[in-house]
C-alpha angles and dihedrals in degrees: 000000000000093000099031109128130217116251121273132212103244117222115263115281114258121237102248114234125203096245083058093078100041082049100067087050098051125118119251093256089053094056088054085060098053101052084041089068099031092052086080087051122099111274097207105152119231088196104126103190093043111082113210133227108242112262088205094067106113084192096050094051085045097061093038087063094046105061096032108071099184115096115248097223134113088280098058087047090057094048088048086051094052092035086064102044088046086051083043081055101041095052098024110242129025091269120032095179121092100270098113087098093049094049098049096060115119117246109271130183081268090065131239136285124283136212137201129209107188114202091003096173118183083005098227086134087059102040083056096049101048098051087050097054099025093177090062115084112229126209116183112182124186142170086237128044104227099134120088121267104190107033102058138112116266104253096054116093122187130197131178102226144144109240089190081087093056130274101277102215125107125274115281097009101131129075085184141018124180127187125175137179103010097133082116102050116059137044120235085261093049090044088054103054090033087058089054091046092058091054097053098053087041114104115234107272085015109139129227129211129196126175126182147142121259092223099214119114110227113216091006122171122234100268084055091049104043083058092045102058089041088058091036090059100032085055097055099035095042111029099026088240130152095199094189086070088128094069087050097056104094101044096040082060096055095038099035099039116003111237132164145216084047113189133172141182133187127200126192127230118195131200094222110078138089097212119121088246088060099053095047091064090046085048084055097043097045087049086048097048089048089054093048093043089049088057108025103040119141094028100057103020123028094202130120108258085248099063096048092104095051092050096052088050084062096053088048094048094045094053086049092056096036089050087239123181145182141227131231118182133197126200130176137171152166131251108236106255082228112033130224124155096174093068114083130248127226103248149233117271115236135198125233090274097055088256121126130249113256130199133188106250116036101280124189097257077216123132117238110249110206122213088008111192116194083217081070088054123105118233087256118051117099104249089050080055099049093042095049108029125262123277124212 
């Protein structure tokens, strides 16, 4: 078969433990907790195929803290763990593309399926995952190691390291990768390596998932804007950093890298209302804009350090009264089971702005091709594939 895979060593069993059973079935308040407690613990990784960055490099911490701005302390892990349960809320599930039935396959002598969670801070999307499809590995890499390393099911496997060097795993190792939240962390060169990296270590027909926010306040009010456009400029002068990397998503998937079967979906988050839903994204952009102003003031905010809170309240106050909102976007796609990125891609449709057309629900951003003949098609689409058999 033309995507069949070589076999792979899987990584040693884990002993279970009995906290690991009561784990999977925790509230989300008592997994904070948790990796509350565990971030003190030791974050030496058991993942035999990912090659770590050495922790000891003055030089590579250096430059970690360098180009992430975000501390890395008990504050900025809550923040992580409300962040994902708001994005949970937002698209309804931890993977919205079509992987249920991937995950779910029994081991075989083939192996089993693996996932990737790229930048998986304090680790709470995998946790959940993997209690959810207990025959997938799971493998969750991060600059800072803020995600347990005793108290974990069997088949998760953890490892600090910085993926700017490259992800170290073998070539077509991975059914699903999933990455959220990263518009801080790369510049538009390191994206873009980052992005061809994932292919490579991405099965054929494997599926990608990215979620972010787009981090531009919609209707905002001056005082919201003036730091906006500070952060905005200091971001891109200073840390090299395109923050509206979320709207970016979907097309940088189908020009950088080629894949296919692109959706994407955008939900909007307003400032205005008193459900729990609500507070909880004020309580994550507050978090967010405290981070930025610890490490930024002066340059995005000329205020005295006693007087940050205060200003913050303004901006909040001010998106409450403006009606302000923000977006969150999620894309996903598949690897092509034969690759050819020569061979063009029908596109994403945009709107007279540049902007792409969004539905509601996560639609192909496909055109639609009439009187379609697979004698018109090319060896190596996908449709060609699955009509005629596929060659090695």
């Amino acid at each position: 078969m033309g995507n069949q895979q070589s076999q792979t060593t899987e990584p040693p069993k884990q002993p279970q433990s009995p906290q690991l059973k009561k784990f999977c079935h925790h509230s989300p308040k008592k997994i904070k907790r948790i990796q509350r407690a565990l971030s003190f613990l030791s974050s030496e990784a058991s993942s035999p195929p990912l090659k770590q960055d050495d922790p000891e490099s003055p030089r590579d911490q250096q430059r970690l803290r360098d180009k992430y701005c975000l501390p890395h302390n008990e504050q900025e892990q809550d923040r992580l763990t409300q962040l994902h349960f708001l994005s949970k809320h937002c698209f309804g599930g931890n993977c919205v593309a079509p992987v249920r039935s991937i995950l779910q396959q029994p081991r075989s002598s083939k192996g089993q399926p693996h996932v990737l969670d790229i930048a998986c801070g304090a680790g709470t999307w995998i946790l959940e995952m993997a209690c959810e499809f207990p025959n997938a590995q799971f493998y969750g890499i991060d600059c800072a190691a803020m995600f347990p390393s005793d108290i974990k099911p069997a088949n998760v496997y953890f490892a600090q390291g910085d993926v700017r060097t490259g992800l170290h795993f073998q070539d077509n190792f991975f059914d699903f990768i999933h990455m959220s939240y990263v518009y801080n962390c790369f510049s538009r060169v390191e994206r873009e390596a980052l992005l061809k990296e994932i292919k490579r270590v991405l099965k054929p027909g494997g599926f990608v998932e990215f979620r972010d926010a787009e981090n531009i306040i919609k209707n905002a009010g001056p005082i919201t804007g003036e730091y906006q456009q500070k952060f905005k400029k200091v971001m891109e002068e200073r840390q090299d950093i395109d923050i509206t990397w979320a709207s970016q998503m979907a097309e940088q998937l189908q020009s950088v890298v080629g894949l296919t079967d692109i959706h994407q979906k955008v939900v909007s988050i307003n400032f205005l209302s008193s459900s729990k839903l609500s507070s909880t994204f004020m309580m994550v952009v507050r978090g967010e804009i405290q981070g930025y102003f610890d490490y930024f003031t002066p340059l995005i905010a000329d205020v005295p350090v006693d007087r940050m809170n205060e200003h913050i309240d303004r901006i909040l106050e001010e998106c409450r009264r403006h009606r302000s909102f923000l977006n969150h976007v999620l894309v996903w796609g598949r690897k092509r089971l034969i690759d050819d990125t020569s061979h063009p891609v029908d596109g994403l449709s945009s709107t007279a702005d540049g902007s792409y057309e969004i539905t509601a629900e996560p639609t192909p951003i496909v055109s639609a091709i009439p009187n379609l003949r697979l004698n018109s098609l090319t060896r190596t689409d996908d449709i060609y594939q699955f009509s005629h058999g596929f060659t090695e």
